[in-house]
C-alpha positions as CSV (number, residue, x, y, z in Angstrom):
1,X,-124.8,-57.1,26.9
2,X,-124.4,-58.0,23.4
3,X,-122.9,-61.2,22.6
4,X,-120.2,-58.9,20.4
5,X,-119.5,-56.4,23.2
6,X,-118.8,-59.4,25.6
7,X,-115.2,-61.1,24.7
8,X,-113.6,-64.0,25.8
9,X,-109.2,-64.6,26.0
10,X,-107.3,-67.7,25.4
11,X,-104.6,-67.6,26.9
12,X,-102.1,-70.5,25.7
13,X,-98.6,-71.4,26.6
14,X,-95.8,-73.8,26.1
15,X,-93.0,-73.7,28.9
16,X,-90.1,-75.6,29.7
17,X,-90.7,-78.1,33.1
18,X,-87.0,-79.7,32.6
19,X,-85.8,-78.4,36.0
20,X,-87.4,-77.8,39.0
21,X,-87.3,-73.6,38.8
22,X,-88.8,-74.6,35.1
23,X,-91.7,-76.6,36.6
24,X,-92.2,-73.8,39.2
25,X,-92.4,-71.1,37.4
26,X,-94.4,-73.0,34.6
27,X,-97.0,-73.8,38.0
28,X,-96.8,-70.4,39.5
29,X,-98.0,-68.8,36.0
30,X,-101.0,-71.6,35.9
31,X,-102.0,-70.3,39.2
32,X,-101.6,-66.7,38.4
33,X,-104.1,-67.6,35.5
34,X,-106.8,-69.4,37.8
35,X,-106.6,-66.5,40.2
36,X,-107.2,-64.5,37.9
37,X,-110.2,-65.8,36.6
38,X,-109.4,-67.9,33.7
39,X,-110.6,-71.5,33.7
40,X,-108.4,-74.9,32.3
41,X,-109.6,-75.5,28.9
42,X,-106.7,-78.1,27.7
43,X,-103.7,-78.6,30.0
44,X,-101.7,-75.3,28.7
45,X,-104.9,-73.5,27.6
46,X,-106.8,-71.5,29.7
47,X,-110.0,-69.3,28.9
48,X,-111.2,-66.1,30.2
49,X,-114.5,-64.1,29.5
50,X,-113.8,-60.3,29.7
51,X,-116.5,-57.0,29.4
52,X,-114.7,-55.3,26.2
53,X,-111.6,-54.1,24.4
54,X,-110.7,-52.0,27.5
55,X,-111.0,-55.1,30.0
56,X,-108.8,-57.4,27.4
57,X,-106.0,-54.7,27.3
58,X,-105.5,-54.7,31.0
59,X,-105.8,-58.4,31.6
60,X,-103.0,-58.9,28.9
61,X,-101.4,-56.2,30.8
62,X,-101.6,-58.2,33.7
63,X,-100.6,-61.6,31.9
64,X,-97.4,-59.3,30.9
65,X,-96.3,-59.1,34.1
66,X,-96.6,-62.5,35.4
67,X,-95.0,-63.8,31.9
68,X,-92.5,-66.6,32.9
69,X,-88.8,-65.5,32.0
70,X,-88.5,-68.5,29.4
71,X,-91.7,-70.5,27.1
72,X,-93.9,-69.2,24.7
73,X,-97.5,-67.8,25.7
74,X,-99.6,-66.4,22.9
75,X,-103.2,-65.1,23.7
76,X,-106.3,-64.8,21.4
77,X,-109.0,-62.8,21.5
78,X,-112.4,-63.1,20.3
79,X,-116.4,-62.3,20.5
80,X,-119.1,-64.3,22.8
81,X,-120.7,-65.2,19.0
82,X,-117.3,-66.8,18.2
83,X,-116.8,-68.7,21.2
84,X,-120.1,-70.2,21.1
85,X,-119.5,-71.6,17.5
86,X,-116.1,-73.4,18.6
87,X,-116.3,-77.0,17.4
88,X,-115.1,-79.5,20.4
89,X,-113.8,-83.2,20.3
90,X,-113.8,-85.5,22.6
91,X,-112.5,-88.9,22.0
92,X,-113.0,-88.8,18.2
93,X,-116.8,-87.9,18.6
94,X,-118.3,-83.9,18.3
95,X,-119.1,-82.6,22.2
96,X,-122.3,-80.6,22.8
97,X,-121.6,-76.8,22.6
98,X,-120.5,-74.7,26.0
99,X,-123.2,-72.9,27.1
100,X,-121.8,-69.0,27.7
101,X,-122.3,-67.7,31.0
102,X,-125.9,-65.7,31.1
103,X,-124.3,-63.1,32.7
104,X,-121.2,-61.8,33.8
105,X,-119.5,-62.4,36.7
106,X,-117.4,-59.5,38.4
107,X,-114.6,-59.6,41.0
């Protein structure tokens, strides 16, 4: 597939953890995003590669669903090309470039 057909989802989020529901919820929507297939990029940012425009509409469908009743979650979407050009940190210094999956995965 071409690297502008394939697209990838960030999916990031800021919600309360000041009571325990709060820290539930916030842990129950993590988990909804691991089962679904998205991995931990930063602690309230997780990533997702998806097949097309038609895949990304039913995952945020999905993510709609499972929203938390109170936070903020806001999710980006962008090309395999654009991905790979991300510039990554790591204590002060530039980390080596993700390599993108060869291929993708289906569940």
């Amino acid at each position: 597939m071409s690297g502008y057909k394939l697209m990838w989802m960030l999916v990031m989020f800021d919600l309360p953890t000041d009571t325990k529901a709060q820290r539930k919820s916030a842990g129950d929507f993590r988990n909804f995003l691991l089962d679904e297939g998205f991995e931990r990029s930063q602690f309230s940012v997780y990533a997702r590669m998806v097949s097309g425009k038609e895949a990304y509409e039913a995952r945020v469908a999905w993510i709609e669903r499972a929203l938390p009743e109170k936070g903020e979650v806001q999710i980006l979407q962008f090309t395999d090309r654009q991905y790979e050009l991300i510039l990554r940190y790591s204590d002060q210094g530039r980390a080596a470039r993700r390599k993108n999956p060869e291929q993708l995965v289906l569940f």
